[in-house]
N, C-alpha and C positions, 0 to 999 in steps of 0.2 A: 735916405738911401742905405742899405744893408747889402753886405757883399753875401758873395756865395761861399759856403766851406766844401761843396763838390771839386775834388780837383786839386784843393791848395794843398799844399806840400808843409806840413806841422810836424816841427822836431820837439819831442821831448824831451830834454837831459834829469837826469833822475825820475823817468818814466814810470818806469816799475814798480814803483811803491804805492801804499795806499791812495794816495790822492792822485797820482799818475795815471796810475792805470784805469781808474773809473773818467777819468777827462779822454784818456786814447779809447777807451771801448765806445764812447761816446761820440765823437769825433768821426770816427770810423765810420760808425752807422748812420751818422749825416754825409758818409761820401768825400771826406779829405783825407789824403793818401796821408797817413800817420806811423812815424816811425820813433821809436826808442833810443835812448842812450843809458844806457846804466851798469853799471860793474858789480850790479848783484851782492855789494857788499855790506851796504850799511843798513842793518835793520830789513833784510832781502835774504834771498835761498841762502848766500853761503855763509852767512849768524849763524842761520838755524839748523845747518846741516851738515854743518864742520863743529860743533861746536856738542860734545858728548859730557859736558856734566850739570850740572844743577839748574841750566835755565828754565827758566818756570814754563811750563804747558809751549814746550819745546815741538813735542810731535803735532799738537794741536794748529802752533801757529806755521810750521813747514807744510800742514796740511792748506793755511791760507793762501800761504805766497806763491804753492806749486796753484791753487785753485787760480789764482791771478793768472800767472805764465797759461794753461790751460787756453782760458777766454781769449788773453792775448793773441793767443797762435789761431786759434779756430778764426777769430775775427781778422785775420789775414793782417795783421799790424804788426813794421817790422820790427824786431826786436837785436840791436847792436851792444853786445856787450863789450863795453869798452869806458876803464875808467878816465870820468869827466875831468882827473885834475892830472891828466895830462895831456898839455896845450895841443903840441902838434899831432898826437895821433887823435886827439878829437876834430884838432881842422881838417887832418888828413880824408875822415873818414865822413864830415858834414859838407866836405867838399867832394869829395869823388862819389859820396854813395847816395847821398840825402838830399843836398840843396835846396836848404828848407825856406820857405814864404814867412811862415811864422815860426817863430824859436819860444818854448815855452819852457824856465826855467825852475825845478821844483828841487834839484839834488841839495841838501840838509842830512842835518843829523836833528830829525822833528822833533826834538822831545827837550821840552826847557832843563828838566830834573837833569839828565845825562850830560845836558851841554856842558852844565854847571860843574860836571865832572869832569869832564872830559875836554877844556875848552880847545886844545892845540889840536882834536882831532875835528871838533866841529865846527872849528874856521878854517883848516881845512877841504873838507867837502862841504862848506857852504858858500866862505869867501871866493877861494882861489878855483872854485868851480865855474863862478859866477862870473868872473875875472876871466877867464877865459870864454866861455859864451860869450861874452859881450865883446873883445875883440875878433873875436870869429865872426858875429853880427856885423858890426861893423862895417866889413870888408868883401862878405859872404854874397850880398844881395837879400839879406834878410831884410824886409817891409815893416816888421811887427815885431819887439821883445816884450814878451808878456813876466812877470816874476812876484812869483806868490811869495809875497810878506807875512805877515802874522798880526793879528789883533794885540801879542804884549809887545810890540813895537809903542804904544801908548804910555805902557807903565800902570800904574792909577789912572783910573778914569777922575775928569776933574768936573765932569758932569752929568747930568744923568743919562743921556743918551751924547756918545762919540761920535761926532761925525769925523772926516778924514781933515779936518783942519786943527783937530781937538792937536794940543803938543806931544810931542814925542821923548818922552822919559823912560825908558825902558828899564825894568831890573832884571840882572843877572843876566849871561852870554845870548841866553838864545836871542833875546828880544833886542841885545845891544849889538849883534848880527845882522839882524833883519833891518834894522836901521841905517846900519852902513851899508847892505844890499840896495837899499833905496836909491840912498846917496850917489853911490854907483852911479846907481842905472840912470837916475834923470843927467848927473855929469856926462854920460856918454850918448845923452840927446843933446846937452850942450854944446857938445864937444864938435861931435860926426852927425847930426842929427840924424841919429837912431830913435825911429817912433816908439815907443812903450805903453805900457800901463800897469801899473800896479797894484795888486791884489793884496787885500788883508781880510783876507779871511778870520774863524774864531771857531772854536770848541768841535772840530769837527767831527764827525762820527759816521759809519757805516758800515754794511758788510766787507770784510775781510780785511779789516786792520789788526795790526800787528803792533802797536805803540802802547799799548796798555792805557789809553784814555778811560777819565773817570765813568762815564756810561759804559763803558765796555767791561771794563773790571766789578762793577757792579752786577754786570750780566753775569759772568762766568762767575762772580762768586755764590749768586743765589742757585745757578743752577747745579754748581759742586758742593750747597747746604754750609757755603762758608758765611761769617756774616756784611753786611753793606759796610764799608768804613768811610763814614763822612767825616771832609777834613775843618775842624773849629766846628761849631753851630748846627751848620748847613743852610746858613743864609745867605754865603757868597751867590753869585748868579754869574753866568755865564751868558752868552746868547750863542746856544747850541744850536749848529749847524749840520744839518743831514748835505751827508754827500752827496746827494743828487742835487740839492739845490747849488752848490757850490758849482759843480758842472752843469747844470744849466746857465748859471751866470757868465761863464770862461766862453761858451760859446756865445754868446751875447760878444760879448769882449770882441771876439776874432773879428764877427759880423759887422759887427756897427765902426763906423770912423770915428763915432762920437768919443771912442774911449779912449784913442791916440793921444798920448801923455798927457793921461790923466793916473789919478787914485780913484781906487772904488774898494768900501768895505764891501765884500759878498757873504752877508750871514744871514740869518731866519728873521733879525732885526730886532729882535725879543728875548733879554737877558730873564731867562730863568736858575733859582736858584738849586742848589745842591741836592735840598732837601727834595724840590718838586723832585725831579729823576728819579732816587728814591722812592718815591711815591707809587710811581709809577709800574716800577718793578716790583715794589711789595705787591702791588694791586695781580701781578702776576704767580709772586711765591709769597702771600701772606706768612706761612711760617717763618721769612727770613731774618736771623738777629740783627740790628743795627747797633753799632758800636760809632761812639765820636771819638777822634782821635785829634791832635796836633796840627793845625795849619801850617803849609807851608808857609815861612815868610819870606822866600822870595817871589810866590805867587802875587802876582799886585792885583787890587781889587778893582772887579772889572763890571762889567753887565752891560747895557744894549749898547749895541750900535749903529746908530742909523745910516741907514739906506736908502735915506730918500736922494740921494745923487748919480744912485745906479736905475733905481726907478725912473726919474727923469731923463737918462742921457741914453739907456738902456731899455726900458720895458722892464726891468729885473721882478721878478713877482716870485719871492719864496711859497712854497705848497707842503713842503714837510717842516709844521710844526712836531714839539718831542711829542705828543700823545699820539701822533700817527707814527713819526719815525722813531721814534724806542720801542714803539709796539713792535715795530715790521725787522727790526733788530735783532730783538729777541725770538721773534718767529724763525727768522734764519739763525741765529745762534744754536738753537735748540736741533733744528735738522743738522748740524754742525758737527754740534759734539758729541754726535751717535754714530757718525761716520768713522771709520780708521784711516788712517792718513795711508796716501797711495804714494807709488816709489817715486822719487825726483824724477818729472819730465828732461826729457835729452830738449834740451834748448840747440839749435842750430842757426848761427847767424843768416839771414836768405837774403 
C-alpha cells in the first residue's frame, strides 16, 4: 500500500536551501500543499546579500538563491520566514498557519569544513532546531518526522559498501551532529511514539547549490580557466549523489509506510572516486590545469553505500549516474554564469 502525496500537508524547516528546496518544488508538482520555514540566514539570501566584501563568487551565488525563491513562489509553495531556533514563534506559526502531516527537517549549517569552525554556531541551527521540531511534532498532530542525516555520520567506512548498520564513528562537528540528530529523533519514537525515518544521504550535487561541493568548485573553476585542485591522490571516492535522485527517494519515503522508523541511505549507491569527476570535466575543458593538493584529515574515507534496503522496502532505483549528472551540471552551470544576477525578489510571507 503507498499513500497519496495529493493533499498532505509537508512542512519544511530549513526549506530554502539547496536540498530543500529541490524536495518542496518536487512535492509540490505531485499535488502536497508544501510549505517552508526558513530565516534565510545561513548559507541563504541574507549571507550573500548583507554581506559586501571578499566572499568568493558572491554575486554569482545571490544569483542562485534569488533563482530558488523565484521557482518557489511561481510554484505556489508557501514560503514562512521565520527563524527555526525559536521554539514558540515556530510552534506559534506550525500551529496556526501550517499544521503539517509530515514535518521534514533539513535546517544545518551543511558544510563539514565550517562546522569545524564554527561549532557553537552549527549546533545551534542544527541541534536546537531540531529540538524543537520534534517537540512541536510531537504534540502538533504530525503522522511522519522525516531528518536528513549525512553519510559522515559513519566516519571511515569499515567496509567496502555501508549499509545503514555499518557503526557510527563520526569525525569532527558535522558528522558528530548528525549522530546526535538521530539519536534524537528515534528517542522521541521512544518516548511519544513519533513515526520517523532517517535519511543519510552522500556527496550531493546539483543545480543551484551554494556550499561549494567538490563537483561544483571543479565546475566553476574550469569554466573561470582556474585549475581542478584534487584533494591527496584523487583516489578517495565518494558515492556522488545527484539531487534529483535524492528527491525521488524522500518521496518514496512520504508514500510508502514501509519507511516508518526506519534508516535508509539515499545515494547513487556507487562510490566514485575524486579523480573520476575530474575526468569528466577535463573531458569538457581539456585545457584544464590539475593541481594535487593536501587532504583533508578530518575528511574520513568513505565510498559506496548500499542501497539495497531502500530498493527493497522502497522501489528506490537511482537514474543519475555522474556521467549523466556532471554532464547536465555543467550544462546548466554554463547558461549560469553568462547570466547577471537580477535584484533581490520582495519575498512576502502569504
Amino acid at each position: 500500500m503507498t499513500l497519496q502525496l495529493e493533499g498532505k500537508r509537508i512542512a519544511l524547516i530549513g526549506g530554502a536551501g539547496f536540498v530543500g528546496h529541490h524536495i518542496a518544488l518536487d512535492l509540490s508538482r505531485k499535488g502536497a500543499q508544501v510549505a517552508l520555514v526558513d530565516s534565510l540566514m545561513v548559507n541563504n539570501l541574507l549571507t550573500f546579500s548583507s554581506n559586501t566584501g571578499q566572499m568568493k563568487d558572491r554575486e554569482l551565488y545571490l544569483s542562485f538563491v534569488q533563482e530558488r525563491l523565484d521557482l518557489l513562489i511561481r510554484a505556489g509553495v508557501m514560503i514562512h520566514i521565520q527563524d527555526a531556533r525559536d521554539y514558540h514563534a515556530l510552534t506559534r506559526l506550525l500551529d496556526s498557519q501550517v499544521k503539517p502531516d509530515v514535518l521534514i527537517h533539513l535546517a544545518a549549517v551543511a558544510h563539514a569544513g565550517k562546522s569545524n569552525k564554527d561549532p557553537w554556531s552549527t549546533f545551534d541551527h542544527s541541534l536546537r532546531t531540531l529540538e524543537n521540531s520534534l517537540d512541536y511534532a510531537r504534540s502538533g498532530g504530525v503522522k511522519h518526522f522525516i531528518y536528513l542525516s549525512s553519510s559522515l555520520a559513519y566516519g571511515n567506512f569499515q567496509t567496502e559498501e555501508a549499509d545503514e548498520e555499518h557503526p557510527l564513528n563520526p569525525l569532527g562537528i558535522y558528522g558528530a551532529l548528525k549522530v546526535a540528530g538521530e539519536k534524537i529523533v528515534i528517542a522521541y519514537q521512544q518516548v511519544f511514539d513519533l513515526p520517523y525515518t532517517i535519511i543519510r544521504p552522500s556527496a550531493l550535487y546539483g543545480p543551484r547549490c551554494v556550499s561549494r561541493r567538490v563537483s561544483q568548485i571543479f565546475i566553476e573553476n574550469a569554466l573561470q580557466g582556474k585549475p581542478l585542485k584534487i584533494e591527496g591522490d584523487g583516489s578517495d571516492r565518494l558515492d556522488f549523489t545527484h539531487i534529483n535522485d535524492l528527491v525521488n527517494g524522500l518521496s518514496l519515503v512520504i508514500r510508502n509506510p514501509a519507511a516508518r522508523n526506519q534508516i535508509f541511505n539515499l545515494t547513487y549507491g556507487q562510490g566514485r572516486s575524486l579523480q573520476e569527476i575530474a575526468s569528466i570535466v577535463l573531458q569538457r575543458f581539456p585545457n584544464t590545469p590539475v593541481e594535487y593538493i593536501q587532504r583533508d584529515a578530518l575528511m574520513p574515507q568513505r565510498g559506496t553505500l548500499s542501497i539495497a534496503k531502500a530498493k527493497r522496502l522502497l522501489g528506490f532505483t537511482p537514474e543519475w549516474p555522474i556521467e549523466r549528472g556532471v554532464a547536465d551540471y555543467i550544462d546548466w552551470y554554463r547558461t549560469r554564469m553568462e547570466v547577471a544576477p537580477r535584484p533581490v525578489p520582495s519575498i512576502v510571507e502569504r
